[in-house]
C-alpha positions in Angstrom: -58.7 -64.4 -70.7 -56.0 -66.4 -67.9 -53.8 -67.9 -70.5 -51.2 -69.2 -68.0 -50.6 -72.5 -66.3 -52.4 -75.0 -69.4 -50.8 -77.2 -71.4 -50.1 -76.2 -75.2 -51.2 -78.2 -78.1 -50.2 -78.5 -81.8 -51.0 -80.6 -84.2 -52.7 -83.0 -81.7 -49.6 -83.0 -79.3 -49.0 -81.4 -76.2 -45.4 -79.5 -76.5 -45.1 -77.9 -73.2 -47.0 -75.5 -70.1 -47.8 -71.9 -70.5 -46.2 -69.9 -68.1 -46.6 -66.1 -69.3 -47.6 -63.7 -71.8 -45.1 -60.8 -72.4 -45.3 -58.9 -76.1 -47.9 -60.2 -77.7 -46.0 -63.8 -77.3 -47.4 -66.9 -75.2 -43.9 -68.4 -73.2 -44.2 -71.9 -72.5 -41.5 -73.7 -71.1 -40.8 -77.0 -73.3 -38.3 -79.5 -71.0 -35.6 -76.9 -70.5 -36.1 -74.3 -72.8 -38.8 -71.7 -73.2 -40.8 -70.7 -76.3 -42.5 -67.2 -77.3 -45.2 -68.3 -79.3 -47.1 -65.3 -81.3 -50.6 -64.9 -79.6 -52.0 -65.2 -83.3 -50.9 -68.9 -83.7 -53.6 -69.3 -80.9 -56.6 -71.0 -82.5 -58.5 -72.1 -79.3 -58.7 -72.5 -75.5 -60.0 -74.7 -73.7 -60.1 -74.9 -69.8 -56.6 -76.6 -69.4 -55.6 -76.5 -72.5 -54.2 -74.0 -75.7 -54.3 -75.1 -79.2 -51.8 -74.0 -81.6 -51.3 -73.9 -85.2 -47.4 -73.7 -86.7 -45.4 -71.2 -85.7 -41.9 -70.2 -86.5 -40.1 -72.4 -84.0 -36.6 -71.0 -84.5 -37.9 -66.9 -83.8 -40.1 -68.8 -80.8 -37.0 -70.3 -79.4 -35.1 -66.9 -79.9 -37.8 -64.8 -77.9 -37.7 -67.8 -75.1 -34.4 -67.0 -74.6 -34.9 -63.1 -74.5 -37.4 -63.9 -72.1 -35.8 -66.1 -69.6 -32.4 -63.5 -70.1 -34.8 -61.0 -69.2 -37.3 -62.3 -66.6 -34.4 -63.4 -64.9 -32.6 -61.0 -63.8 -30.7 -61.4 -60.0 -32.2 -59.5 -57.2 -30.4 -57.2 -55.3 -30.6 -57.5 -51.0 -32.6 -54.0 -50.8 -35.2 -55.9 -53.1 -35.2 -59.2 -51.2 -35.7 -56.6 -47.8 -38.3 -54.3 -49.7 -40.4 -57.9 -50.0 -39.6 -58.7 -46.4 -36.7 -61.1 -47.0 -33.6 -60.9 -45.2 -34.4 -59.0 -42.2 -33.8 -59.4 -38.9 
């Protein structure tokens, strides 16, 4: 099941856009900031859309952060030419 790319619902709200799943968390980025919500707060899908049920926001807002640290690491210029960026 294609979790990414829908909008995430809770309590009858959309908070934010799903962008991955990494450790058993959904991350959805919120405005600015990402969230790692646990996949069991998941209570259904729909085709554009995740519903929610509460979740510890302050641990969510602590994996986000992991996870943007993390997913966001620089590349180096032998990377950016191994994908066929930078040559001549």
């Amino acid at each position: 099941m294609d979790l990414i790319c829908r909008f995430v619902v809770k309590n009858g709200e959309i908070i934010g856009e799903s962008i991955d799943v990494h450790k058993n968390r959904l991350v959805i980025k919120v405005k600015d900031k990402f969230l790692g919500i646990p996949l069991e707060a998941i209570e259904k899908t729909e085709e554009d859309k995740i519903y929610v049920s509460d979740f510890d926001e302050e641990e969510a807002k602590k994996f986000g952060e992991l996870w943007l640290e993390e997913k966001s690491k620089p590349v180096s210029l032998e990377e950016l030419k191994s994908y066929g960026f930078g040559g001549e």
